[in-house]
C-alpha positions, 0 to 999 in steps of 0.5 A, a space after each residue: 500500500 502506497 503511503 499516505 497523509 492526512 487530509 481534508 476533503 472541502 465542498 464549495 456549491 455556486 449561487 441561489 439561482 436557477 439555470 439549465 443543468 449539463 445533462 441535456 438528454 441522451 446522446 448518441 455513443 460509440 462503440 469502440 472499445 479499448 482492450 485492458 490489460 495489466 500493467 506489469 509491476 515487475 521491475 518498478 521504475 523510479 518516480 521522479 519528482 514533481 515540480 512544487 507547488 504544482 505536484 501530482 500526489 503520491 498516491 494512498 487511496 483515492 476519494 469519490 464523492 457525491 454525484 447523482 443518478 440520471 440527473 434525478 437523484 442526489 448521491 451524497 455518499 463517499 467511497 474510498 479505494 486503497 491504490 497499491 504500490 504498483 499502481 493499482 486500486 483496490 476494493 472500495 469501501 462505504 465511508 460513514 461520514 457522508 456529505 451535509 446539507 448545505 444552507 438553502 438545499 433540502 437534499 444533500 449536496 451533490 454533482 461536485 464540479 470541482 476537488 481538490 487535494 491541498 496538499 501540505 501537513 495536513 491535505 484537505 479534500 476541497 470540493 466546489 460547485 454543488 448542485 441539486 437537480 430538479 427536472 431540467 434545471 439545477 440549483 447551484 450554491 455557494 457553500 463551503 465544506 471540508 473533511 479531513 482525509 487521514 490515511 483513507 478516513 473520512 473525518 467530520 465536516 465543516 464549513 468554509 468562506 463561500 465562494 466570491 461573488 463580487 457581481 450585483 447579479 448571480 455568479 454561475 459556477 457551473 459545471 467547471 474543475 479547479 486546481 490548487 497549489 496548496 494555498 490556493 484554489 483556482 477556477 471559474 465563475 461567471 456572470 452576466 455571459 462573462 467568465 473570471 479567474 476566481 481564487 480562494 485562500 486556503 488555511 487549515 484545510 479550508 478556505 478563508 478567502 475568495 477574490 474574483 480576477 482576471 475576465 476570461 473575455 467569454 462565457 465559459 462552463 462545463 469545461 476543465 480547468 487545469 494547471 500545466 508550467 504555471 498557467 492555467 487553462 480552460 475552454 468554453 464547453 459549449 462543443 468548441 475547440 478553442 483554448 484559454 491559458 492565462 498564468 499565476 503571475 504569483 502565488 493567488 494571481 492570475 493574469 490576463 487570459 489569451 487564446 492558447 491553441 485548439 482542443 483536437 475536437 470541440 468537447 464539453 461534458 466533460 468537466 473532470 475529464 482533463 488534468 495536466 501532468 508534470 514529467 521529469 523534463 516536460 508537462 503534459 495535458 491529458 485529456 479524455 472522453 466527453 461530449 463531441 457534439 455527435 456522440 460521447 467519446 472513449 477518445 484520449 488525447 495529450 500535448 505538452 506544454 513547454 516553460 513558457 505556457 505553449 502548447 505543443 502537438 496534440 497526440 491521441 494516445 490509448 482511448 477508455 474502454 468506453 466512451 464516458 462524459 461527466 465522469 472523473 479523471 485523477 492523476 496518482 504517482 506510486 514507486 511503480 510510475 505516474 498513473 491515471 484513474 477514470 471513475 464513474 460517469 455516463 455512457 450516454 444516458 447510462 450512469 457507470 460505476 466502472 473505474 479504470 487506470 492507466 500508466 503514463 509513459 514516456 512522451 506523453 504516451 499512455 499504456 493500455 487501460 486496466 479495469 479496477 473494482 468498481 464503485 459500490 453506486 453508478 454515479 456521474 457528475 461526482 467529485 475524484 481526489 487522491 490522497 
């Protein structure tokens, strides 16, 4: 069992208001499918180190939350999984201390858009954006919660400052992931049809602070916000391809946004399904699955991003199993290399519970998806963080 460190799992939910949800019906879906097989833990390699304050965690156990069921039902259970030191993830076990109810909702928290894991002495699980459905539309909230996560235990929760919403109209945080170097979080709200960098403090596990920055220049939801060479980036989720980078001038700064480059297709649907990678000697962004405007996808791509914020060339790499939008996607490092781990989701309509992984290769290259024991719930829209 690979070690591992206590931590604190946060919950953060967007505004009152109403607006139209991420489900938006069934989708057509392909059926190409990938062949797993195992990865082979004979002759471990070295893990190199991970750059600071941006790191890939070494890999304990890893935590699923929240959630829902068809867009209908509300999910506010936690599963927690051991990741051996080959890689691996184990069984998953129920935790005891589920989500609350956050103020203003009458049912428990659910569809996480974005977690985190602090980092520091003492990790925290910081999660954001939760939703309730309600037929078509959703209710999203500003809260915040967190929960320590000690060597796989889920502890009590707690609430933190609510996000910033520096706006006189509503702040939209809908449907988007965020990242964190360990004393902030970064990631994106809107208002009014235009999208800002907005970056909370984090003390104790929680946060204390929140600050609205930089616009976007537009509206952007239902995309991932990732973090590679000390830039983030973002696109708009609504089936295009185009991509935003904007750097962390300083420890909680973001500066002015620009155009990136493109995504190898257009995408959306897939909030938690990208996540940048630092590599001894080069950073990566992988990003898999989602919504392409025709069919949901089992398609994984990477490119790299060199010092200087640029996006290289985009390569397709080994495709999921099956295709998969509103799922999670975790990066993880253990003695035997650097992983990646796909949990839940939907195939189209149809919620899984499937978990996959996957190790990292040389040149941004991915090896062949292996299965994992399932989850105990078939979920989508749910909250994934290792610790």
């Amino acid at each position: 069992m690979g070690a591992s460190v206590g931590a604190v799992f946060l919950v953060a939910a967007c505004s009152t208001s109403t607006r139209r949800g991420g489900s938006n019906g069934a989708s057509a879906t392909s059926t190409r499918v990938a062949t797993a097989t195992p990865v082979s833990t004979a002759t471990p390699v070295s893990t190199p180190p991970s750059p600071t304050p941006w790191r890939t965690p070494a890999g304990g156990y890893i935590v699923v939350a929240g959630g829902n069921q068809n867009g209908a039902v509300s999910l506010n259970d936690v599963e927690v999984a051991p990741i051996n030191s080959n890689g691996s993830i184990g069984a998953w076990v129920a935790s005891s201390n589920t989500m609350p109810t956050p103020i203003g909702n009458s049912n428990a928290i659910t569809s996480a858009m974005w977690a985190v894991n602090t980092g520091g002495s003492t990790p925290h699980f910081l999660y954001g954006n939760a939703a309730e459905p309600g037929g078509i539309s959703f209710n999203f909230y500003n809260s915040i919660v967190s929960a320590p996560v000690t060597a796989g235990v889920v502890g009590s929760w707690a609430d933190g400052t609510p996000m910033a919403n520096a706006q006189a109209t509503p702040i939209w945080c809908t449907w988007m992931s965020a990242v964190t170097d360990g004393s902030y979080v970064y990631t994106v709200e809107s208002a009014s049809g235009v999208s800002y960098a907005v970056v909370g403090q984090i003390s104790g596990g929680t946060t204390v602070a929140w600050t609205l920055q930089s616009p976007v220049g537009i509206s952007v939801s239902n995309a991932s916000v990732v973090e590679a060479s000390g830039f983030l980036f973002t696109y708009n989720g609504g089936i295009s391809s185009t991509m935003y980078r904007a750097a962390v001038s300083s420890p909680g700064a973001v500066a002015a946004w620009n155009v990136a480059g493109s995504l190898p297709s257009p995408l959306r649907r897939a909030p938690q399904q990208s996540v940048g990678v630092p590599m001894a000697g080069q950073n990566y962004i992988f990003v898999l699955g989602g919504y392409n405007g025709s069919n949901t996808t089992s398609d994984c791509y990477s490119v790299p991003v060199d010092a200087a914020g640029n996006l290289g060339n985009w390569q397709s790499v080994t495709a999921l199993p099956t295709p998969m939008e509103y799922g999670n996607v975790a990066a993880y490092r253990t003695g035997a290399g650097t992983f990646l781990a796909a949990t839940g989701g939907r195939n189209g309509s149809t919620d899984m519970s499937s978990v996959y992984y996957a190790q990292i290769g040389s040149g941004g290259t991915l090896g062949s998806w292996t299965s994992a024991p399932p989850l105990l719930i078939p979920r989508s829209m749910a909250a994934a963080v290792v610790f």
